[in-house]
C-alpha positions as a printed Julia matrix, in Angstrom:
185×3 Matrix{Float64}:
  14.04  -44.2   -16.21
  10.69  -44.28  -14.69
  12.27  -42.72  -11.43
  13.87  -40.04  -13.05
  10.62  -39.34  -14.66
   8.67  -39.43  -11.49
  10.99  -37.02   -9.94
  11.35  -34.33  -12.77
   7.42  -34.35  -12.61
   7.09  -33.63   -9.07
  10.36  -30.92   -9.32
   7.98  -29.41  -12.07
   4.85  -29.38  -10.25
   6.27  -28.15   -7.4
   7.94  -25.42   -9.17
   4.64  -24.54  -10.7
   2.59  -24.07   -7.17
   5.77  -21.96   -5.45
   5.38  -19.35   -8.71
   1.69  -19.52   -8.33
   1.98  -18.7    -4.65
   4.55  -16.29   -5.29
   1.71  -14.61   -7.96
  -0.81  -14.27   -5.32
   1.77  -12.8    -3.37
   2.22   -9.9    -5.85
  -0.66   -8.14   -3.92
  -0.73   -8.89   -0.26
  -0.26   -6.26    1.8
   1.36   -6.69    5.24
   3.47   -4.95    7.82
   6.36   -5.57    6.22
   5.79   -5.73    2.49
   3.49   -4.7    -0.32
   3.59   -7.38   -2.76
   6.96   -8.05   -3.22
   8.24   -5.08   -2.28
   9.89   -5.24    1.9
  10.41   -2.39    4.23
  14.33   -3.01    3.43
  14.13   -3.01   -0.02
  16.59   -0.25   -1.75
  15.28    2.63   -4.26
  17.92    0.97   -7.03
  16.61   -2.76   -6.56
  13.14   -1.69   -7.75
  14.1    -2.96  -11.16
  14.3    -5.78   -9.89
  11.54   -6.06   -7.59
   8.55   -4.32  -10.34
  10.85   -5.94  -13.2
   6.88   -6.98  -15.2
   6.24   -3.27  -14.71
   7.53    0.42  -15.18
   8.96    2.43  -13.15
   8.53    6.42  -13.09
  10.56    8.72  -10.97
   9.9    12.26  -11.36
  12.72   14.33   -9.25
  11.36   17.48   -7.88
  14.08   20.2    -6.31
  12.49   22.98   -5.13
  13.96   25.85   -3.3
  13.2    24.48    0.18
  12.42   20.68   -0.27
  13.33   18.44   -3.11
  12.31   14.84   -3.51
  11.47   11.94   -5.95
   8.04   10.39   -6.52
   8.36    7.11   -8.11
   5.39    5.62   -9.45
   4.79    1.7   -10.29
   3.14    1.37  -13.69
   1.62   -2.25  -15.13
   2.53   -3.13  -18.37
  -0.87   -2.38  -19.49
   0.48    1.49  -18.33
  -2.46    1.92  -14.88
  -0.92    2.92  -11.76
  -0.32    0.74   -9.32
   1.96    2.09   -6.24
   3.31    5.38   -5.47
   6.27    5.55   -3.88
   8.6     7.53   -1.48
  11.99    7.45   -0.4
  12.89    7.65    3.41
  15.93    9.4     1.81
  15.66   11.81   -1.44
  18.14   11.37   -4.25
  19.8     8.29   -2.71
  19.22    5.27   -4.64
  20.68    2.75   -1.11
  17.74    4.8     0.4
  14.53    2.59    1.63
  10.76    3.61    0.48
   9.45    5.55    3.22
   5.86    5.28    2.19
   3.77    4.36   -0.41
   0.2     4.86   -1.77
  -1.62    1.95   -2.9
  -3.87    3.17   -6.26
  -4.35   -0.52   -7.49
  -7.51   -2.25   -6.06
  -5.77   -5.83   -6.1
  -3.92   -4.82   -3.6
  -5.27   -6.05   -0.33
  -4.25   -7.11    3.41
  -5.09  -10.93    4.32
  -8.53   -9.89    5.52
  -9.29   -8.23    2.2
  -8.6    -4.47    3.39
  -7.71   -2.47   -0.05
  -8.22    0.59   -1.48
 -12.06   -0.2    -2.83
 -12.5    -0.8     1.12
 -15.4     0.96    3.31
 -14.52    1.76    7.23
 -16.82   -1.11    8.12
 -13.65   -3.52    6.39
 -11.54   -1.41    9.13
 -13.9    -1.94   12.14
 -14.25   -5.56   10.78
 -10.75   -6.66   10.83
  -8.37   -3.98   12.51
  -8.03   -2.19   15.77
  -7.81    1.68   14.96
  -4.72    2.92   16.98
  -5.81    7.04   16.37
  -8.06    8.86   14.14
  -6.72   12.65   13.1
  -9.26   15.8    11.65
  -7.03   17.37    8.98
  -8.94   19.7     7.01
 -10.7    17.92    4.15
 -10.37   14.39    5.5
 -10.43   11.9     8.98
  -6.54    9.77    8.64
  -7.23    6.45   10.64
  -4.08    4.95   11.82
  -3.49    1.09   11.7
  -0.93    0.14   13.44
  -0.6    -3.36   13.17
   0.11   -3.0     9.45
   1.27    0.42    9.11
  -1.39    2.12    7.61
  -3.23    5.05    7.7
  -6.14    5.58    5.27
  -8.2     8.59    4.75
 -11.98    8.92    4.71
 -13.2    11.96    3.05
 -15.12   14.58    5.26
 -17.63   14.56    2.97
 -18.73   11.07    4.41
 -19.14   12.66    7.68
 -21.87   15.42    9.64
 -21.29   18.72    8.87
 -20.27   19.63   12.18
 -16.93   18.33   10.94
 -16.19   19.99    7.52
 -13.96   22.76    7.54
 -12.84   22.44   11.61
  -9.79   20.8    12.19
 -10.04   21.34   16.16
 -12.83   18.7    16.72
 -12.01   14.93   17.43
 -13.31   12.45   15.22
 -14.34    9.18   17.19
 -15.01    5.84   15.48
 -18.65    6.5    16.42
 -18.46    9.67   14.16
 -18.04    7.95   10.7
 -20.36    5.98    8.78
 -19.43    2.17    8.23
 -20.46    2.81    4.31
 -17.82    5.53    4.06
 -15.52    4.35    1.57
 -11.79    4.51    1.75
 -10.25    7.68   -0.23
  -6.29    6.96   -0.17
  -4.61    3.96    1.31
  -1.18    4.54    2.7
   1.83    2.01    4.31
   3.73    4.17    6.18
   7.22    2.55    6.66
   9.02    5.46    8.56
């Protein structure tokens, strides 16, 4: 009797530390996932993967593009993920790329969207930087990221010209990150 004991104990207690790792999980962002979502999960298996949360999809068919924007809710209703199908209107279609809004989201090395570029420079090697109009996108390959520093954060020279490059030199470690994308295309 006492072995049977013994052993449903340690089943238990085991049990209990693989859910609490799989908890800490719910936030890690890597190359391959974000939380528990993975670069092969399917639009329709997102009840199941967000099944504490709610799930949003707002279907948009315009004249020339059409597409759905599915946002991750927590049941306290804050935003936590937007999301985008590689393939509109399919539900066997997998998420293209998505937004992380939710500041416990982070990479192993603590990279999240409450980030500065210094947290880049710290931890990641930036593969390119592009000058869109009202922001610099730095590209992260070895998670498949891109985040976006507002051109506020930068000189002057660079606000409102797209045709000059950006170097790492050229933003301020304090700038802080504006969005935080995984790009999974």
């Amino acid at each position: 009797m006492k072995k049977i004991v013994l052993v449903g104990t340690a089943c238990l207690a085991l049990l209990f530390a693989c859910k609490k790792e799989r908890s800490n999980d719910k936030f890690l962002i890597s190359d391959d996932r974000v939380g528990f979502l993975t670069k092969d999960s399917q639009v329709r298996e997102l009840d199941s993967v967000f099944r504490e949360d709610s799930i949003v999809i707002k279907k948009s068919r315009e004249l020339f593009a059409g597409e759905n924007q599915i946002t991750v809710y927590s049941k306290e209703g804050h935003p936590l993920l937007m999301l985008a199908p590689v393939q509109s209107f399919d539900s066997t279609s997998t998420i293209g790329n998505i937004r992380i809004i939710d500041t416990r989201f982070k990479t192993e090395s603590g990279l999240g969207v409450s980030s500065t570029f210094k947290d880049i420079l710290s931890n990641y090697d930036i593969s390119r930087i592009e000058n869109t109009l009202d922001a610099a996108v730095i590209f992260i390959d070895k998670i498949n990221a891109y985040v976006t520093i507002d051109k506020k954060n930068l000189s002057k020279k660079f606000q409102n010209n797209t045709s000059m490059n950006i170097e790492i030199s050229d933003i301020p470690e304090t700038a802080p990150i504006k969005y935080f994308w995984i790009g999974w295309e």
